[in-house]
N, C-alpha and C positions, 0 to 999 in steps of 0.2 A: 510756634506754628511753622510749617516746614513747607520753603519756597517749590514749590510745583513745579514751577519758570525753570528752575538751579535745576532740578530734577530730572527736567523732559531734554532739557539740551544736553545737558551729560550724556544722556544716554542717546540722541539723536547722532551727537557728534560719535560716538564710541560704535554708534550701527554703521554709521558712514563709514567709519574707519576700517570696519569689518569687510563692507561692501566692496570696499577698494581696493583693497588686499587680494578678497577670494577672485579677482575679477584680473589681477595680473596674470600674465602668459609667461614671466620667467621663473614665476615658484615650482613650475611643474616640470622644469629641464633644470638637470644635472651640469655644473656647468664642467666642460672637458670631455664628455662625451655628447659631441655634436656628430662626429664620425660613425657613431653604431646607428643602426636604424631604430625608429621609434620602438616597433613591437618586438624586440629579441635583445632587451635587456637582461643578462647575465651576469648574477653575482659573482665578482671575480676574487678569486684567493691569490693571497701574498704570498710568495716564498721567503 
């Protein structure tokens, strides 16, 4: 028989974890460019 209980909190814990992640404000800056403005990001080439 297959615990339900084992079931629902796995996956409870693992939505939290998702929730808390997509809900941070430093995944979405690049860190090192604080200096360029938000909207006029430019892929830059290596010499």
């Amino acid at each position: 028989m297959v615990d339900y209980f084992a079931i629902g909190l796995t996956h409870l814990l693992l939505g939290l974890a998702a929730w808390r992640l997509m809900r941070r404000d430093d995944l979405d800056r690049d860190p090192g460019n604080e200096d360029e403005p938000v909207g006029r990001k430019v892929a830059r080439r290596r010499a």
